[in-house]
C-alpha atoms as one frame of an Amber mdcrd trajectory, in Angstrom:
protein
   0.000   0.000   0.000   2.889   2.607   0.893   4.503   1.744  -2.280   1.187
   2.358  -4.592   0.737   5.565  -2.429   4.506   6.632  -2.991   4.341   6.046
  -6.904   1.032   7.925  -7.586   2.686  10.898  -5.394   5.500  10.381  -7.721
   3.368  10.689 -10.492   1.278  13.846  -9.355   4.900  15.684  -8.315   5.879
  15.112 -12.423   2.697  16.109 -13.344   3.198  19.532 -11.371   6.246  20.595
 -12.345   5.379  19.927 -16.356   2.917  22.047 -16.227   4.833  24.922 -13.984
   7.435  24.503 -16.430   5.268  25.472 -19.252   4.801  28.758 -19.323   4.336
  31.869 -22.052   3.216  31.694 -25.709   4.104  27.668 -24.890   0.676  27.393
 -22.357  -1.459  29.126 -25.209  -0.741  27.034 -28.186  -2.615  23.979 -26.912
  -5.283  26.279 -28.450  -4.111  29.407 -30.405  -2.180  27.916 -33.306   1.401
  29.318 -34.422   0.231  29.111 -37.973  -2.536  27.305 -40.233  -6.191  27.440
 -39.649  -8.309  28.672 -37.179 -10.744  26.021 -35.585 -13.392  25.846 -32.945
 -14.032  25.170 -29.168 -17.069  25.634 -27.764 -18.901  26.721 -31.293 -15.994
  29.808 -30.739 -13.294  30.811 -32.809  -9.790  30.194 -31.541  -7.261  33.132
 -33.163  -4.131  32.169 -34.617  -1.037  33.599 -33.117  -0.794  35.752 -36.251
  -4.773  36.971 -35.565  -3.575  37.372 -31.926  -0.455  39.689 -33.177  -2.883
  41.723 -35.532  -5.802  42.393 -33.181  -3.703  43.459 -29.992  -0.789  45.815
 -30.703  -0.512  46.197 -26.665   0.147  43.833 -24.136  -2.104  46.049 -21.836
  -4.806  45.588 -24.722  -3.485  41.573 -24.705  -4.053  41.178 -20.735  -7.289
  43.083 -20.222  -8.637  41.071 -23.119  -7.703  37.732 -22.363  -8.855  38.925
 -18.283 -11.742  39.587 -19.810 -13.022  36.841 -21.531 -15.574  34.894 -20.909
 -14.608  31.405 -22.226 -14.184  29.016 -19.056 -11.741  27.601 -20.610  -9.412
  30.914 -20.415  -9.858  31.232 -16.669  -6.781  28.926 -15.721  -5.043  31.426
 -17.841  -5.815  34.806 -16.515  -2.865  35.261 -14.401  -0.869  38.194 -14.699
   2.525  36.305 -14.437   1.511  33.786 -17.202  -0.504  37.033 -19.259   2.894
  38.892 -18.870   4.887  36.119 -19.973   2.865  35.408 -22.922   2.867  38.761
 -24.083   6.541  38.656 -24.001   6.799  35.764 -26.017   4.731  37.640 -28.575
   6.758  40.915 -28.750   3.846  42.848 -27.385   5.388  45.477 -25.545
C-alpha cells in the first residue's frame, strides 16, 4: 500500500512541475495555433497567433482582453505572471 501511495505521489509531483514549467506563448498554443487554420471550441473561434499579433498591438490591450473573456476555458489562464509572460513571447510590448 505505501509503495502504490509513494508512486502515484511520484506521479502527481511530475505532473506539477510539467505544467509549472510550461509557461508563455508555450501554455497558449494547446489552443491558439502558431500558424494554419483557425478552428473551434465551444462553437468559438480560436485566433491564430498571427490573428492574436494583428488584433492586440498592446500587451495592456493583450491582458485586459484575455482577463476579460468569458470562455471558461481561459480562466486557468488569466494570471498576470503567465498574461505577462505570454505577451513577451509575442513581442507585445
Amino acid at each position: 500500500m505505501k509503495r502504490i501511495v509513494a508512486i502515484v505521489l511520484a506521479l502527481v509531483m511530475v505532473m506539477v512541475f510539467a505544467t509549472v514549467s510550461m509557461a508563455g506563448w508555450d501554455k497558449c498554443k494547446g489552443c491558439h495555433v502558431d500558424a494554419g487554420k483557425p478552428f473551434e471550441i465551444g462553437g468559438k473561434t480560436v485566433l491564430t497567433k498571427a490573428a492574436l499579433l494583428k488584433k492586440f498591438k498592446t500587451a495592456a490591450d493583450f491582458k485586459k482582453a484575455a482577463k476579460d473573456a468569458q470562455n471558461p476555458i481561459m480562466n486557468a489562464f488569466k494570471g498576470d505572471a503567465d498574461l505577462d509572460a505570454s505577451a513577451k513571447d509575442l513581442g507585445l510590448k
